[in-house]
C-alpha positions as CSV (number, residue, x, y, z in Angstrom):
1,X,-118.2,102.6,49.7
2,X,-116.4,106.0,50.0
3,X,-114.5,107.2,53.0
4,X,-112.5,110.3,53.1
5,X,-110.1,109.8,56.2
6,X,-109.2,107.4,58.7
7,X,-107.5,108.2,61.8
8,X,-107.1,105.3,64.1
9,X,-104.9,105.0,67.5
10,X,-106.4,101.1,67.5
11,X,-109.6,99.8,69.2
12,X,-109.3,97.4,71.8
13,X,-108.2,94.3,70.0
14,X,-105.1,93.2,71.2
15,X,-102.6,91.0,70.7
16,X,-99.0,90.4,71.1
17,X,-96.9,93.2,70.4
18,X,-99.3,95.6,70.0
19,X,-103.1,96.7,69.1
20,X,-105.0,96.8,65.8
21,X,-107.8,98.2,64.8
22,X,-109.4,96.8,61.6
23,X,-112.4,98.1,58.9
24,X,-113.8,95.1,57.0
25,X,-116.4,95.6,54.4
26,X,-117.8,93.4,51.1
27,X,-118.1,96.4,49.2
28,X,-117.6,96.1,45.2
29,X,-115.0,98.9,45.7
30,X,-113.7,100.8,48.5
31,X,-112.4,104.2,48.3
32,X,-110.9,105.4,51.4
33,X,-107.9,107.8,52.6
34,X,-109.5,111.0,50.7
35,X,-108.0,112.9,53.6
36,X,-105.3,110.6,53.9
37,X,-104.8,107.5,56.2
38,X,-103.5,108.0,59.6
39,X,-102.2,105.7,61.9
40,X,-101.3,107.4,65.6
41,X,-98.2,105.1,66.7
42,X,-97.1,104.6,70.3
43,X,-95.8,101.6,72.9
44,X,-96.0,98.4,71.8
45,X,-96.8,99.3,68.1
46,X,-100.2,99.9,66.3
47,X,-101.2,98.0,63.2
48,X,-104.4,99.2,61.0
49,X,-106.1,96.5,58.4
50,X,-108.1,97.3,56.1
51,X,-109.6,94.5,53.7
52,X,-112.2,93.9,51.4
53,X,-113.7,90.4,50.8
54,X,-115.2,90.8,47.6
55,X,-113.9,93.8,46.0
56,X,-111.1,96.0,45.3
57,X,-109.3,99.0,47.7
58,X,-108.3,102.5,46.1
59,X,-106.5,104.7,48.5
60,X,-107.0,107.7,47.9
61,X,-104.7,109.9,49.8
62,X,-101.2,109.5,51.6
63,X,-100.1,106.9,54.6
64,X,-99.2,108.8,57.5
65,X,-97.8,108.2,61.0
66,X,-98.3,110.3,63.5
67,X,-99.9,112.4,61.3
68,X,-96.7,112.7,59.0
69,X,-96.0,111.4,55.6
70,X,-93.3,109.7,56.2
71,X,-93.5,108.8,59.4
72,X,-91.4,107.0,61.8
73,X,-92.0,104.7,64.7
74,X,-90.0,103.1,66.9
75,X,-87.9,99.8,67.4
76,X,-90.6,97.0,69.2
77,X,-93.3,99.4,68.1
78,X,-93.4,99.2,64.7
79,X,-97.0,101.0,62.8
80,X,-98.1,98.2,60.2
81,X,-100.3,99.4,57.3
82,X,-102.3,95.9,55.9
83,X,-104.5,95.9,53.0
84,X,-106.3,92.7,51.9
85,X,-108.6,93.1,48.5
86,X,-110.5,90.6,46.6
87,X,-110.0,88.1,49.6
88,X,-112.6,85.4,49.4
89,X,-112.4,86.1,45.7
90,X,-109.0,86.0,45.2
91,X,-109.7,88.7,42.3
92,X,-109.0,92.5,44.1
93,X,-106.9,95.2,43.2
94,X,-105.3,97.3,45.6
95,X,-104.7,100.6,44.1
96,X,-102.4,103.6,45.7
97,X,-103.1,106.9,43.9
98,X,-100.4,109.0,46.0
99,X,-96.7,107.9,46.5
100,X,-95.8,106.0,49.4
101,X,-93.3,107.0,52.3
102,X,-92.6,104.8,54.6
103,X,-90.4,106.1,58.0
104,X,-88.4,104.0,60.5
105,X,-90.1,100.7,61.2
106,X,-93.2,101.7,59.4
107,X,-94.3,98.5,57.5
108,X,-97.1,98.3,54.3
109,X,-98.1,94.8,53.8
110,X,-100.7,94.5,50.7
111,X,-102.6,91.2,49.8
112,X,-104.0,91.3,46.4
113,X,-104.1,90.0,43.0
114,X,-103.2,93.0,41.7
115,X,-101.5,96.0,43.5
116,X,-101.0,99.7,41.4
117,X,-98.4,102.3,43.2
118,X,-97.1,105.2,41.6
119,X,-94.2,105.7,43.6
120,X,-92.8,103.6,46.9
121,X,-89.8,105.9,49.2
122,X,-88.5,103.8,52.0
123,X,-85.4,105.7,52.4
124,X,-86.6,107.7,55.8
125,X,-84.3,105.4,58.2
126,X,-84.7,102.2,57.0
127,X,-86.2,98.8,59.0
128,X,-89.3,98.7,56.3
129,X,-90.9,95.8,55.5
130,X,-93.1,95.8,51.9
């Protein structure tokens, strides 16, 4: 499964502290974020998730909030990037082919049994979880 960009201000799932919008597939591999991955931040925080059950996740182009690399949010409304490969096989990769730049409360969370980055900045104001 290919898909170029993703731009996502979050469906209508909610939950505390904020709304998340999620893309679940069974794929063998999917490629995703040709175009880059943005995730439009705003009160009460926005998380995006992105897992695949079966296979393995290659990201293809850069994390962006706001529709900057390197981001920021805000305190209490933090943007959360999750990506879950491999998860009822327990097998996936997760594979980043750009470097990563995390702003101000902008948090990556990656569950895999293998994860490939080239290069990881968090030093755009701190407050990161990885």
């Amino acid at each position: 499964v290919n898909i170029d960009r993703i731009n996502t201000k979050a469906d209508g799932t909610i939950r505390v502290g904020g709304f998340k919008a999620s893309l679940t597939t069974n794929a063998a591999h999917l490629h995703i974020g040709k175009g880059g991955v943005n995730l439009s931040n705003q009160a009460s925080g926005r998380t995006l998730l992105v897992e695949n059950l079966t296979g393995n996740i290659t990201v293809d182009g850069p994390l962006r909030v706001n529709n900057q690399v390197g981001g920021y949010a805000l305190a209490g409304s933090s943007a959360n990037f999750e990506f879950k490969a491999g998860v009822d096989t327990k097998n996936g990769t997760a594979t980043f082919n750009n470097d990563i730049s995390l702003g101000r409360f902008v948090n990556l969370k990656v569950d895999a049994h293998t994860a490939n980055f080239k290069g990881i900045d968090t030093g755009n104001g701190g407050f990161n979880t990885l």
